[in-house]
C-alpha angles and dihedrals in degrees: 000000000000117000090228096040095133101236094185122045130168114203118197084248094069086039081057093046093060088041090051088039091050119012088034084222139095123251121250119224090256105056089039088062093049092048092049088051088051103042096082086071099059096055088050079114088054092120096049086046084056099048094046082054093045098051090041091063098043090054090049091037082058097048091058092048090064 
């Protein structure tokens, strides 16, 4: 697998899908490309989210083996 592959992508659309899910509207472009400016902060915690995952999978990964 390639070292710089992405793993993990957001697409406007699934921006679009939480705005329609909570705020029952769509986004405009303006508030899509603030969004977009703001988000970063909001995955500060990414390697911690990886680890959890990681560990989570090791654990379950461990119980099948058995």
């Amino acid at each position: 697998m390639k070292s710089h592959k992405p793993l993990y992508i957001l697409t406007v659309e699934d921006i679009q899908t939480v705005a329609r899910d909570v705020r029952h509207r769509e986004l405009t472009p303006n508030e899509i490309e603030l969004l977009s400016e703001k988000m970063a902060s909001y995955f500060s915690d990414w390697y911690e989210r990886v680890e959890n995952a990681i560990n989570s999978e090791l654990v379950m990964d461990e119980f099948e083996e058995e």
